[in-house]
DRENBA-782548 format. One record per residue (C-alpha): residue number from 0; residue in three letters; x, y, z. Coordinates in steps of 0.2 Angstrom, whole numbers, padded with zeros to 4 digits. Layout:
// DRENBA-782548
   n res    px    py    pz
 NUM Ala     X     Y     Z
...
END
This chain:
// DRENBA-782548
   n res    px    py    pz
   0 Unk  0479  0180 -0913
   1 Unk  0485  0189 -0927
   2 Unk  0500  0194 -0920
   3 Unk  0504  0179 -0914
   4 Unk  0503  0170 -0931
   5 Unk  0514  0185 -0937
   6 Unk  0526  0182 -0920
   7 Unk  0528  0161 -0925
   8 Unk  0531  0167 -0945
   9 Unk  0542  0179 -0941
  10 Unk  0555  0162 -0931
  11 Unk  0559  0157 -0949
  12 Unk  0555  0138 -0939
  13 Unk  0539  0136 -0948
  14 Unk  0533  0134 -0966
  15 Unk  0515  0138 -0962
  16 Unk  0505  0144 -0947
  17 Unk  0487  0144 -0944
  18 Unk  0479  0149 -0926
  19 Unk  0460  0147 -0924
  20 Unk  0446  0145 -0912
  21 Unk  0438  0130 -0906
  22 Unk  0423  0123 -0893
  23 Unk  0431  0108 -0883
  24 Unk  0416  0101 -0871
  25 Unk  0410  0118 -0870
  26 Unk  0427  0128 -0868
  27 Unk  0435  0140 -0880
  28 Unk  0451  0134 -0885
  29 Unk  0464  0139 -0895
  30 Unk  0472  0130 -0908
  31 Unk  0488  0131 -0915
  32 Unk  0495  0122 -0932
  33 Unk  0512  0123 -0938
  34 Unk  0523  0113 -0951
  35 Unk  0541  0115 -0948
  36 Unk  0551  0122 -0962
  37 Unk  0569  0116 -0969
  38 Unk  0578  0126 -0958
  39 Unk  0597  0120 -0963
  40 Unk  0609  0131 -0974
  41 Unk  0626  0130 -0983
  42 Unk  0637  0144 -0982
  43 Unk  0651  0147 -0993
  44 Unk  0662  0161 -0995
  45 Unk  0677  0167 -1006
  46 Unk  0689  0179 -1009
  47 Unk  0703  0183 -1015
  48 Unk  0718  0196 -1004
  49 Unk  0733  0203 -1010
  50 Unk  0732  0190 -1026
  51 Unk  0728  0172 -1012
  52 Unk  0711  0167 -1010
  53 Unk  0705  0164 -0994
  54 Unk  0686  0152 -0996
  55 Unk  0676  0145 -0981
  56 Unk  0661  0132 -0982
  57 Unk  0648  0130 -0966
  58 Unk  0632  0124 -0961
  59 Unk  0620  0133 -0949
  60 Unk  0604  0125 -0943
  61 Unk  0593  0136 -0933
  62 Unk  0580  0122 -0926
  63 Unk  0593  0110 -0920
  64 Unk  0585  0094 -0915
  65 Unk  0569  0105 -0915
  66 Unk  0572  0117 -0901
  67 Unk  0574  0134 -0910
  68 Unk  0593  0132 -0905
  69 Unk  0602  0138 -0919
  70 Unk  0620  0129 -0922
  71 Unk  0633  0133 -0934
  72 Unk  0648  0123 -0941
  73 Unk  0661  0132 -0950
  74 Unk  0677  0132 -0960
  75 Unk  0689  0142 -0964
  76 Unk  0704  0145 -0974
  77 Unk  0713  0162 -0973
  78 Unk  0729  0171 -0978
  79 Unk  0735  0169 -0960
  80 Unk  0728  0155 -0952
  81 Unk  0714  0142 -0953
  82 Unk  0699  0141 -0941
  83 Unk  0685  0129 -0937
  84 Unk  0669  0138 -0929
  85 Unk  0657  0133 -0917
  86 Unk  0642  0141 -0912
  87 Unk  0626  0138 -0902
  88 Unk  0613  0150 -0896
  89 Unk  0596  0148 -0888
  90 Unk  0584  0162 -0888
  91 Unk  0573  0154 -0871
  92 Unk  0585  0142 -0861
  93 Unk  0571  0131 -0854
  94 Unk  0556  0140 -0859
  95 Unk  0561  0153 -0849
  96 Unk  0566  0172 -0855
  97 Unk  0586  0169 -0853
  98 Unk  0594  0168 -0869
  99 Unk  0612  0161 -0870
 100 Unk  0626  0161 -0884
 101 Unk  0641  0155 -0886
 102 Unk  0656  0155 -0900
 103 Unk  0673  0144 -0900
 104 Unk  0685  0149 -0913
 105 Unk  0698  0134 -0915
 106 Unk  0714  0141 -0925
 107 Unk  0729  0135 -0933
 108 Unk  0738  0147 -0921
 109 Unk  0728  0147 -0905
 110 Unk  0710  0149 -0898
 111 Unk  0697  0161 -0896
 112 Unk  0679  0162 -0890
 113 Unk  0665  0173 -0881
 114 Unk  0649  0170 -0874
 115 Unk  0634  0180 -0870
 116 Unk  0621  0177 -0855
 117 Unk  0606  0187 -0850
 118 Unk  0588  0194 -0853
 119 Unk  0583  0204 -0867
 120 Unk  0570  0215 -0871
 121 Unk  0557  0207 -0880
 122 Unk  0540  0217 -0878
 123 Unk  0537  0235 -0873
 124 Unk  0531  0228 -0856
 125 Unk  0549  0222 -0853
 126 Unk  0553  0232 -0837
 127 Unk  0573  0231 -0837
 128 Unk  0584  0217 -0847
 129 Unk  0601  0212 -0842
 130 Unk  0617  0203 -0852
 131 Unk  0634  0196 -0846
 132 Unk  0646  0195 -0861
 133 Unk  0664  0185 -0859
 134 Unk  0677  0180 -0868
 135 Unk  0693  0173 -0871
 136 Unk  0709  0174 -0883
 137 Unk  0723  0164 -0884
 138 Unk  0732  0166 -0904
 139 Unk  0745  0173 -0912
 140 Unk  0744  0191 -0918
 141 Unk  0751  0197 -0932
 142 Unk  0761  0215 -0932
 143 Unk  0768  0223 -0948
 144 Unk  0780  0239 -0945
 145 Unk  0786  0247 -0961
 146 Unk  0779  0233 -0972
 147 Unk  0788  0219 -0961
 148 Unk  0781  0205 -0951
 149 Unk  0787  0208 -0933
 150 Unk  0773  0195 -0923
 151 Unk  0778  0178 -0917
 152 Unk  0774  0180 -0900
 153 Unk  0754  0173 -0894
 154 Unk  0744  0186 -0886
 155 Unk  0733  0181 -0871
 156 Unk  0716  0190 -0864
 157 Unk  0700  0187 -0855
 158 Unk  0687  0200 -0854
 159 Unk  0669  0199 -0843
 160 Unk  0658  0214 -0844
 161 Unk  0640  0218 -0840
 162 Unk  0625  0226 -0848
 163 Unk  0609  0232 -0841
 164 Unk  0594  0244 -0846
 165 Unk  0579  0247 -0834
 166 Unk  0567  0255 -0841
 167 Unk  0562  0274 -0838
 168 Unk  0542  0280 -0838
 169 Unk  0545  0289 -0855
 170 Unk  0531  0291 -0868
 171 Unk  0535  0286 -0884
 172 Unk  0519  0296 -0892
 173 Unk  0516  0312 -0891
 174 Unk  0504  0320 -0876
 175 Unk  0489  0333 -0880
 176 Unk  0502  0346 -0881
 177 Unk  0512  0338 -0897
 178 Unk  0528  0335 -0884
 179 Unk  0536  0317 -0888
 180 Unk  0548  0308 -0873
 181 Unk  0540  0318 -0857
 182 Unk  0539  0311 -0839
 183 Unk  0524  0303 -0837
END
């Protein structure tokens, strides 16, 4: 029970967590208490490149309409261009283990976004974990040859790749003979 309270702390969703035991008509039950915790943030940035500041201002809520669904808002104002960023990403789609994220980039000067699907690794009982990653990129990019700009053209691409990681029967503490990481 320890852990778990550590586990429900460890979200960032909750300002306090207590998980007790109690007798309901005879049953051992257990029960859990939460209060949710401001979970909202500004972000601001600011620099300054080549003697022009670039600045941006966002907001990033990571228990969106109370479903531990983080979203982000953002703006901002570069040398090169200006962009408005949105973002969304759910640990457990439905309850379940499958974790989605996606990312749209809205520039002055085109478009760009990626997006990641799959199943990660969360406990050392996990036996494989698997991920889909896409994207997309439609925007101007800038080339410089010998100090001058040369770009003007928009640059296209997609990408899709795939990740996996099963897991092999390695030890991860040492046997009677001292050796680390031998076949089981």
């Amino acid at each position: 029970m320890a852990e778990t309270e550590r586990n429900l702390r460890a979200l960032g969703l909750f300002r306090d967590v207590g998980i007790d035991t109690i007798r309901v008509d005879g049953r051992l039950v257990v029960r859990v208490n939460t209060a949710d915790a401001w979970t909202t943030t500004v972000q601001a940035e600011a620099k300054s490149t080549g003697g022009q500041l670039e600045w941006g201002l966002g907001l990033k809520e990571k228990n969106l309409l109370g479903t531990a669904t983080l979203g982000r808002a953002k703006f901002r104002n570069k040398v090169d261009r200006e962009e408005v960023t949105l973002e969304a990403s759910q640990n457990r789609l439905f309850g379940t283990r499958i974790r989605v994220h996606s990312r749209f980039d809205l520039l002055s000067d085109g478009d760009n976004g990626d997006w990641t699907f799959g199943v990660p690794f969360r406990a050392f009982a996990d036996r494989q974990s698997w991920e889909l990653h896409g994207g997309f990129a439609q925007r101007r990019e800038l080339q410089f040859r010998d100090g001058e700009n040369c770009s003007g053209s928009f640059g296209t691409g997609c990408f899709c790749r795939t990740c996996g990681s099963p897991t092999l029967p390695w030890r991860t503490r040492p046997d009677s003979s001292g050796w680390a990481g031998s076949p089981k």
